[in-house]
N, C-alpha and C positions, 0 to 999 in steps of 0.2 A: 548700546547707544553709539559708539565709537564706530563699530562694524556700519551700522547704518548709513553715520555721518560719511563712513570713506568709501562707501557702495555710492552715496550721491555726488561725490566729488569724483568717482568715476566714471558712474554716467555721463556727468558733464565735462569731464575730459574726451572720451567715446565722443561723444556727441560734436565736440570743435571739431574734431581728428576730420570724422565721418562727414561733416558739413563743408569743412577747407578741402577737402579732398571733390565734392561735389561741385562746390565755388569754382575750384581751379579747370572742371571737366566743362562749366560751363561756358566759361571764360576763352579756353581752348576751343570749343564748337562753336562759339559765338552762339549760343542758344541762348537767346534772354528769357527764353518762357519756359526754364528748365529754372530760374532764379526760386520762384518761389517754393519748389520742390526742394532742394537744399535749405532753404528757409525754416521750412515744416520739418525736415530732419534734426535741427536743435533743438527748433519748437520742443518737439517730441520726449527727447533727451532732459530737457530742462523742467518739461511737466514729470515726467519718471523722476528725476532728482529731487524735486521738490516732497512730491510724495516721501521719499525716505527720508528727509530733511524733516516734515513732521513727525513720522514715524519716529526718529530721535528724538525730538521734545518732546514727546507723548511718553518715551520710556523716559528722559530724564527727569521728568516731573512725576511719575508712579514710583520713581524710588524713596524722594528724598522730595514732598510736595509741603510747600508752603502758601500762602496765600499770596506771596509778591510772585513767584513762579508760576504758580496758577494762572496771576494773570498777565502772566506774560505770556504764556504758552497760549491765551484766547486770543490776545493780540494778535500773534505770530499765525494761528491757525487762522483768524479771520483774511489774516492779509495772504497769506500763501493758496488757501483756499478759491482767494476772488485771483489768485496770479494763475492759478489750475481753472479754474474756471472758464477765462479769458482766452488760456491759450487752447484749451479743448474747444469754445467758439470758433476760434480760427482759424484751428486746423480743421475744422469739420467745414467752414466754407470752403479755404482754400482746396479741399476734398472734394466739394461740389461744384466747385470753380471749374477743376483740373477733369472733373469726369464729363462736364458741359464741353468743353475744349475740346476733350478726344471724339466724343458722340459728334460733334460740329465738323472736326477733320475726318470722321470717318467717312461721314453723308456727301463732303465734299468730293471726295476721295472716290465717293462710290456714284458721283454724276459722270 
């Protein structure tokens, strides 16, 4: 459980580190259309964290399970669920955003 918790708190450490470092690359090129590319990089990090974030209340609730833990853990799972759900949406558009953009510069590119 512990393991789990400090796996997704490192993720989402990785994940700032790996994004301010993006931020800062794109700030530096003046690329505004590199923005949401770092964007999806926490995205990312934060859907992984989440995942082991349930994965620990799943295990701390099979050791020592009650019926007020029980329901807390459907709580938790519904809402972190529809938060993974959400950002898998958006990282899959801004995926199809970002491959519309390069097919569109290539074509240009290629008059």
């Amino acid at each position: 459980m512990l393991v789990a918790e400090m796996v997704a708190a490192l993720l989402i450490g990785i994940g700032v580190l790996l994004t301010l470092t993006r931020l800062v690359n794109v700030h530096v090129r003046s690329r505004v259309d590199e923005y949401e590319g770092a964007r999806l990089t926490l995205s990312r990090f934060l859907a992984l964290a989440l995942e082991f974030q349930l994965a620990s209340d799943v295990l701390a609730t099979a050791v020592a399970p009650s019926w007020t833990q029980i329901g807390k853990l459907g709580a938790i799972a519904v809402i972190r669920t529809a938060l993974n759900y959400f950002l898998a949406k958006e990282i899959k558009q801004e995926q199809e955003t970002s491959a519309n953009r390069s097919f569109r510069s290539r074509t240009i590119s290629a008059r």
